[in-house]
Phi, psi and omega in degrees: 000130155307136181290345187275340148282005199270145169320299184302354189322281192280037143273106245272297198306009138267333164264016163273322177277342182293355173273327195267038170237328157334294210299327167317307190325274239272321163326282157353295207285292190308003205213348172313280195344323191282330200091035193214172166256192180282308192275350144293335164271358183283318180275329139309332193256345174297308208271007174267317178253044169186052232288121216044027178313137178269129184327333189264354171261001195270299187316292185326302176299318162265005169081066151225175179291145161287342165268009168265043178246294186313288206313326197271310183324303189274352153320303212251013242211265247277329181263035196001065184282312193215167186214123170297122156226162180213152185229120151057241179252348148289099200264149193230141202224129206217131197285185191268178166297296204293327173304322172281346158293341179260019180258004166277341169266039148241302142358281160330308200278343169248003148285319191283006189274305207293306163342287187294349198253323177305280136358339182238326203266318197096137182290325149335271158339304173307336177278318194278308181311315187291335182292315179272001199244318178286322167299338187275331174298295191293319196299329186254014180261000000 
């Protein structure tokens, strides 16, 4: 069935999750290869460009909880991705050699994402949709 058939159609919590579970899907797929989910490489690649980033600044940029942070962090801790150091009450979080060796195949995974969402939406469209979903995105917070 299409959402555009669903009883719920003009339901913002409902076709807002049935789209971000589309886009997980399609995410998924593009990130399969590394072996990562989206959100653990999203957050790699923050801390691959930006080298001691801090968990609550991590949170912030990706609009997650700082104890969903803690959870990707020791995840990517455990795939020796990244190495924790804390000073005192400051912890800074910095990727590995091996992580820096994957970062053009991360690069790759979010052009083959971008590809794939462009291709189905159009670029325009895609431009545009991501542009109102983020102004709307801010209005509710």
């Amino acid at each position: 069935m299409k959402i555009t058939d669903s009883k719920y159609k003009q339901c913002l919590y409902f076709t807002s999750s049935a789209l971000a579970r589309k886009v997980e899907k399609l995410a998924i797929e593009s990130w399969k290869k590394v072996d990562l989910s989206p959100s653990h490489a999203y957050l790699l690649m923050l801390v691959l460009d930006e080298p001691g980033m801090q968990p609550g600044v991590l949170a912030e940029e990706l609009q997650l909880s700082p104890s969903t942070i803690t959870r990707l962090i020791e995840k990517l801790e455990l795939k020796k991705l990244v190495i924790r150091t804390t000073e005192g009450k400051i912890t800074n979080v910095y990727p590995t050699p091996k992580s820096k060796e994957m970062h053009n195949q991360f690069k790759e995974c979010v052009h083959e994402f971008y590809e794939n969402y462009v291709g189905i939406l159009g670029k325009e469209e895609s431009g545009r949709f991501i542009k109102n979903m983020n102004k709307v995105t801010d209005q509710l917070i």
